[in-house]
N, C-alpha and C positions, 0 to 999 in steps of 0.2 A: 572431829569429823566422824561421823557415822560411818560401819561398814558400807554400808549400804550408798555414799556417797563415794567413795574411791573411786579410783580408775577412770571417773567422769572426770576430766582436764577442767580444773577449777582458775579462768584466766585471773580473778579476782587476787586467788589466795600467790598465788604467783607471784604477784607486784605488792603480797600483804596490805592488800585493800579491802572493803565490805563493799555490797552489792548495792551501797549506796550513794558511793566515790562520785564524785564529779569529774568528765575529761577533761578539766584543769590537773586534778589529782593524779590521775592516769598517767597524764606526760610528764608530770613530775617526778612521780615516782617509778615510773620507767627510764628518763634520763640519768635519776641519781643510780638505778642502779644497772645499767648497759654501760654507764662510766665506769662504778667500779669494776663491774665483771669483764670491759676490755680494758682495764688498769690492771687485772688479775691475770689477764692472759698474756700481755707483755713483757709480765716478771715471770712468768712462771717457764719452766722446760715442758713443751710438747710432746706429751707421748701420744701414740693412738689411742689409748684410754681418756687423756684429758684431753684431747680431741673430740672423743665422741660427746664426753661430757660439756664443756663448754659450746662447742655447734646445739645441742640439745638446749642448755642454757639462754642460748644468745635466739635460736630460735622461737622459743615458749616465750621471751621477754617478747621478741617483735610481734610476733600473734597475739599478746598478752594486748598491746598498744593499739595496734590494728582493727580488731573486736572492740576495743573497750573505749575508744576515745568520741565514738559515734551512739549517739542516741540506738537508732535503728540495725545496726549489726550486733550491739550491747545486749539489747532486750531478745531479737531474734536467736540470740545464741542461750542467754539466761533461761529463756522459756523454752528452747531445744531440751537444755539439758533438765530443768526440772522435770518435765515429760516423759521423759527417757526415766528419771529415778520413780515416778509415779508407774511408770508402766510397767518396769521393773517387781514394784512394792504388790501390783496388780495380781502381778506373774503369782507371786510367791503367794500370796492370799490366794487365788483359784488354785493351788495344787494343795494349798493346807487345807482349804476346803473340798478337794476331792471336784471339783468343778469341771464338768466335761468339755465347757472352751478351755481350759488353761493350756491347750498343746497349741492351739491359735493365738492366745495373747503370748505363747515364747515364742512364735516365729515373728507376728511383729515389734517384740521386745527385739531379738536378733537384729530384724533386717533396720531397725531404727538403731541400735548400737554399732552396727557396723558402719553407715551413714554417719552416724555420728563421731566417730572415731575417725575415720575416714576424711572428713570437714575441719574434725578442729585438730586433729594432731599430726595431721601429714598436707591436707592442699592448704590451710590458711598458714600455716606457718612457713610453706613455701613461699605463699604470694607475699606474705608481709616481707620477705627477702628482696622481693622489686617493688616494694613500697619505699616514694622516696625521705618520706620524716624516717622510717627505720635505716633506710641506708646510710643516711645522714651520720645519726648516734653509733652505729653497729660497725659500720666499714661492711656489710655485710656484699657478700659478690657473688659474681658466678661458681667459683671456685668453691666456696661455702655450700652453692646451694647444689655442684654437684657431688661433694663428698654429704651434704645433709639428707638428701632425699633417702639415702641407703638408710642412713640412721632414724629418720622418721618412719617409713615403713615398721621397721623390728620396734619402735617405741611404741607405735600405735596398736602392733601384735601382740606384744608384750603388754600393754592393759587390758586390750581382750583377752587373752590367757587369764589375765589375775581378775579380770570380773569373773569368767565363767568358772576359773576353780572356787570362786567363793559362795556362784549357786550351788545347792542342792541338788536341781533338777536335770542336771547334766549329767548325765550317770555313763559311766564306762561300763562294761560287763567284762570283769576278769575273766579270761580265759578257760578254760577246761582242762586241762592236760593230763593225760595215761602216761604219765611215766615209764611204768611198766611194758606198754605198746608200744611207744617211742623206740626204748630199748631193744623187745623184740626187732622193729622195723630194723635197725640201724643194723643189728646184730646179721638179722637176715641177707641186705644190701652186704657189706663188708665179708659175707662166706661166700655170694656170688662174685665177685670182683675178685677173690683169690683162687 
């Protein structure tokens, strides 16, 4: 996978399928493996780390099913995200070309990356949790969805984080710092106070 693809939630590679699976394929190999992965949580000792990881898990698989098993939410999500890495690709060509829109193609790059972050890594993988084919395979409950939401939030933060450290065009401005003035100051404050 290309940089340039990451951080985009790829429901396909999830379930290690190609974008040209069939929703036969889908629930199949979503079944096989929501079996294993609550056959793995049974055996295993809970900590809050494998906590967060398995809710994370169990949730991307039910979103994975949910998106993928329909024709029309399939394609609507497929063509979201290729959009979004076009627009992206967009981005970065008008600033290598010095192009006076590129500050308007990063804010609709933004406001469509947050959108989309937003859709497929925090509210569809909630609703797939009162979806009742996932509830079925998952045991997924309330209980899941309210310790999950906390963890979706920081999952979907956390790929935004890792898109935007890996633009370019995001730039920080280090600071400035007089050391030397600092010094004075502090020096000055600390002879008044005594």
């Amino acid at each position: 996978m290309s940089e340039v693809n990451t951080g985009y939630i790829d429901f396909f590679s999830i379930l290690g399928l190609d974008e040209n699976a069939r929703p036969g394929d889908v629930r199949k190999v979503y079944r096989k493996r929501m079996k294993a992965l609550v056959s793995e949580i049974a055996r295993a000792e809970i900590t809050e780390q494998s906590r967060v990881r398995y809710l994370l898990d169990m949730a991307q698989l039910n979103a994975a099913l949910l998106v993928l098993r329909e024709s029309g939410p399939r394609d609507e999500y497929w063509n979201e995200r290729k959009a979004l890495i076009a627009l992206e690709d967009k981005w970065r060509e008008a600033v290598d070309a010095s192009d006076d829109g590129a500050e308007m193609v990063r804010r609709e790059y933004i406001g469509r990356l947050q959108s989309f972050l937003s859709r497929y890594c925090e509210e569809l993988m909630l609703a797939a949790g009162q979806d009742k084919e996932c509830v079925e395979h998952s045991h997924w409950d309330n209980a899941h969805t309210r310790h999950a939401s906390r963890i979706l939030r920081f999952y979907r933060n956390d790929l935004h984080q890792k898109i935007l450290e890996r633009l370019p065009y995001v730039e920080v401005t280090p600071p400035e710092i007089d050391f030397e003035e600092r010094r004075r100051f502090i020096a000055g404050v600390l002879a008044e106070g005594s």
